[in-house]
C-alpha positions in Angstrom: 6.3 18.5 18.2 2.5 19.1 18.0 0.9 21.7 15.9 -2.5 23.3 16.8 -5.1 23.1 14.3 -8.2 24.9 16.0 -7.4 23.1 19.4 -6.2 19.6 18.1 -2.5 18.8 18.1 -1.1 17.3 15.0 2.5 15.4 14.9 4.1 17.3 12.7 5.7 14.2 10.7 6.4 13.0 7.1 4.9 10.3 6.1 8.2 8.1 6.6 8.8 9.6 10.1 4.7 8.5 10.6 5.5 4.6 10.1 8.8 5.0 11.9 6.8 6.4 14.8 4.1 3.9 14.5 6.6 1.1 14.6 8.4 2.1 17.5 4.6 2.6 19.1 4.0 -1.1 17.8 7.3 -2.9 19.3 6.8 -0.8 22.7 5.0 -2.9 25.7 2.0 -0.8 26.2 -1.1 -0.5 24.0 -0.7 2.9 21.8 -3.2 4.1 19.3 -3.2 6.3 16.8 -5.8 8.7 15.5 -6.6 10.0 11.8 -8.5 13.6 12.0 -9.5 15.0 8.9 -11.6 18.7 9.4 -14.5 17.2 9.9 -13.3 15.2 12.8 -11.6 18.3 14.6 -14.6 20.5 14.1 -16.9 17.4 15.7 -14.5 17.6 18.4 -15.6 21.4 19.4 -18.8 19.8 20.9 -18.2 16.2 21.9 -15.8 16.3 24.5 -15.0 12.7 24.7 -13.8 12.6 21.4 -11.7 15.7 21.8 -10.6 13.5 25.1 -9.9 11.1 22.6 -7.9 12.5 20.5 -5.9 15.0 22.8 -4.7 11.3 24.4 -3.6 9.5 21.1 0.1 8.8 21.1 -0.2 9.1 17.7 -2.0 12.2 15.6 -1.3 12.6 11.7 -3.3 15.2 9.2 -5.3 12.8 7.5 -7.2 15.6 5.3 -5.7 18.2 3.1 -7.7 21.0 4.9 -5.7 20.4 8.1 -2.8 21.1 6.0 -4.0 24.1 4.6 -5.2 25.2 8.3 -1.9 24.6 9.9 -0.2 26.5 6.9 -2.6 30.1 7.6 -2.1 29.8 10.9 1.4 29.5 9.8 2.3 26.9 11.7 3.1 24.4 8.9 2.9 20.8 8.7 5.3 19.1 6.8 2.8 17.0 4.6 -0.8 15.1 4.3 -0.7 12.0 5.7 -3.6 9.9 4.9 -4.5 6.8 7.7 -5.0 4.8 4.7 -1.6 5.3 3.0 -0.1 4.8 6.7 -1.8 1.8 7.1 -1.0 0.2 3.8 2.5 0.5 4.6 1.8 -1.2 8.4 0.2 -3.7 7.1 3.2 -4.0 4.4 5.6 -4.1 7.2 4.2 -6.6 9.0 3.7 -8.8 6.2 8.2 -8.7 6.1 8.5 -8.8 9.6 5.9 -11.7 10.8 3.5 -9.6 12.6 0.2 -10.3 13.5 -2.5 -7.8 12.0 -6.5 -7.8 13.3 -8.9 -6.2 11.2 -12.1 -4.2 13.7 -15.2 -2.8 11.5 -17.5 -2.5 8.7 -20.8 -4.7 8.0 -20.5 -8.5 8.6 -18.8 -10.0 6.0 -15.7 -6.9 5.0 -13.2 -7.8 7.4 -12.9 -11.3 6.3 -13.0 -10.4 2.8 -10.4 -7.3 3.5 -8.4 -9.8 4.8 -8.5 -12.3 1.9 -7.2 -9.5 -0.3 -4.5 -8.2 1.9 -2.9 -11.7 1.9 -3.0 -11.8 -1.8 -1.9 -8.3 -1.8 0.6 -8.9 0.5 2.0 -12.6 0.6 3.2 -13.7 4.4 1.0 -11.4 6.1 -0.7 -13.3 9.0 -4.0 -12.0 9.6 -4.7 -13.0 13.3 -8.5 -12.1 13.6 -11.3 -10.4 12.2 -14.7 -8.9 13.5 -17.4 -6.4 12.1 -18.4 -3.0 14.0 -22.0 -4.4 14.9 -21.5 -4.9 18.7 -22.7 -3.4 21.6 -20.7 -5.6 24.5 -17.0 -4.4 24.6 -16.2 -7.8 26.4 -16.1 -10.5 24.2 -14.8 -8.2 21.7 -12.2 -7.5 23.4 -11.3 -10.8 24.5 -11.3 -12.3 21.2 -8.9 -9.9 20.7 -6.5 -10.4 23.5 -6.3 -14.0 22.7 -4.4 -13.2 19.3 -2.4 -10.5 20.6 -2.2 -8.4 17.5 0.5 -6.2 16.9 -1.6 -4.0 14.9 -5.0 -3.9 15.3 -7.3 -1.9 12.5 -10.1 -0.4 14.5 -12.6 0.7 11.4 -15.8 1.6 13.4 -16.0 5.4 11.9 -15.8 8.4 13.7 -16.4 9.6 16.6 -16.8 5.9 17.6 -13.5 4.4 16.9 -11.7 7.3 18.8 -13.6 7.3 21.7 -13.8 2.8 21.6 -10.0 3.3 21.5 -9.2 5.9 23.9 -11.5 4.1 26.4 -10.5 0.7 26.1 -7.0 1.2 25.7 -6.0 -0.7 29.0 -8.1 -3.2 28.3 -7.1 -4.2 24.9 -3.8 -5.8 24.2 -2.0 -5.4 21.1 0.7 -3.2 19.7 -0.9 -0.3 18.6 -4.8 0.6 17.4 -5.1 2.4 14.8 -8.5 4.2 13.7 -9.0 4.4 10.1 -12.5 4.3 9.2 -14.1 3.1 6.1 -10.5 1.5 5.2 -11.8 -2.0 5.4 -14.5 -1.2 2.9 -11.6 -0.1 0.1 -9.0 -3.1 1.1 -12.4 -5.2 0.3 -12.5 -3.8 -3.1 -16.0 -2.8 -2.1 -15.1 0.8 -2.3 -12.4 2.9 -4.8 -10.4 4.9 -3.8 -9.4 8.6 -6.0 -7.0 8.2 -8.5 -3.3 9.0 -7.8 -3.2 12.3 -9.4 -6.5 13.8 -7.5 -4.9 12.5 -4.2 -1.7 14.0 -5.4 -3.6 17.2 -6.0 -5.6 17.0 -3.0 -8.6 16.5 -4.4 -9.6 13.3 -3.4 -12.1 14.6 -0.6 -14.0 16.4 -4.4 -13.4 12.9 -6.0 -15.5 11.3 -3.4 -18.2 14.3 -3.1 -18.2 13.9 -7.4 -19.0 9.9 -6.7 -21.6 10.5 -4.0 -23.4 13.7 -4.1 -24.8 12.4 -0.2 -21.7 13.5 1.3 -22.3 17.3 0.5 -23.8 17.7 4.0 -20.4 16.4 5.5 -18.7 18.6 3.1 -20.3 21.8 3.6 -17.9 21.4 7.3 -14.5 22.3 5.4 -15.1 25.8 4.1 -16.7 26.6 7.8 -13.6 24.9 9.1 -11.6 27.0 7.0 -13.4 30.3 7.6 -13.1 29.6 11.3 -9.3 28.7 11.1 -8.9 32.0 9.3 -10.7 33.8 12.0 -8.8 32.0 14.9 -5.5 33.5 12.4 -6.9 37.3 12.4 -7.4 37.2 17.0 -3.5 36.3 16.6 
């Protein structure tokens, strides 16, 4: 079952049902993908219609940010938990490291993906890391065929958004692998180039503060989850 968050379905899934969906998506013939909206991703998709396209057709959608959880809950149509991308990739990535599958890493500057990849191995011994490439590309084609040729059964598509959606969405009979999954600046923090919040602030919720606290920049991104709060609230009181 989907839940509406201002016009964006959410799976409504614990984070154990996620990877059990995402592995059946993985072992299934057809190319899925899976998509990570956080607020700021669902109010982007009020205006850009081919990432609302994008996300509407994801076999896959999980609340990646703790203010589509508190949406869903005063609209009071709860969702069972958070589920960040990055946790639910970790344990892909885990899996696949038991179970012999074949993992391509998509994004970032030159240079991350290859060094994500060095630390995932060590991370995770056994895990065969099929390919690599950075986000700097403007020709789908040889991209894509790279791609094809190692048949991953998880591929990481790290491009940020709206651009990782809507690459996905519209490439999707092209590419051939197991399932994408769209998870932003992931690469960057399996590189060890970027921290993530300590347990007890994710725990708390707090990790989108934790990264505000760490770089003050973001403030213009972050000024979009009170307005996509006071417009979930209004979208509660026309109910």
């Amino acid at each position: 079952m989907r839940v509406n968050v201002l016009n964006v379905g959410f799976d409504d899934l614990s984070m154990a049902e996620a990877k059990a969906e995402a592995l059946g998506l993985i072992r299934d013939e057809k190319t899925a993908y899976t998509v990570t909206p956080n607020p700021e991703i669902v109010w982007e998709a009020r205006k850009n219609s081919d990432l609302k396209a994008a996300l509407d057709s994801a076999d896959l959608v999980i609340p990646d940010g703790i203010g589509i959880v508190y949406g869903a809950a005063i609209l009071k149509t709860p969702l069972k938990e958070r589920v960040p991308g990055i946790e639910l990739g970790t344990l892909l990535i885990e899996e696949m490291s038991r179970s012999g599958g074949r993992v391509y890493l998509l994004g970032s500057k030159p240079g991350v993906a290859e060094r994500a990849a060095d630390e995932l191995k060590k991370r995770f011994p056994g895990l065969v890391i099929c390919g690599t490439g950075d986000g700097y590309f403007k020709d789908d084609g040889p991209v894509i065929e790279k791609i094809n040729e190692q048949r991953p059964d998880l591929l990481l598509v790290c491009l940020g958004f709206p651009k990782q959606e809507i690459w996905m969405y519209r490439c999707r009979d092209r590419v051939r692998a197991g399932m994408m999954m769209g998870l932003g600046g992931a690469l960057d923090v399996f590189a060890g180039d970027v921290r993530r919040a300590p347990e007890a602030w994710c725990r708390l919720g707090l990790e989108w503060l934790y990264r505000l606290l760490k770089q003050p920049s973001r403030i213009k991104r972050m000024i979009k989850l009170p307005i996509f709060l006071l417009a979930v609230i209004a979208e509660r009181l026309k109910k």
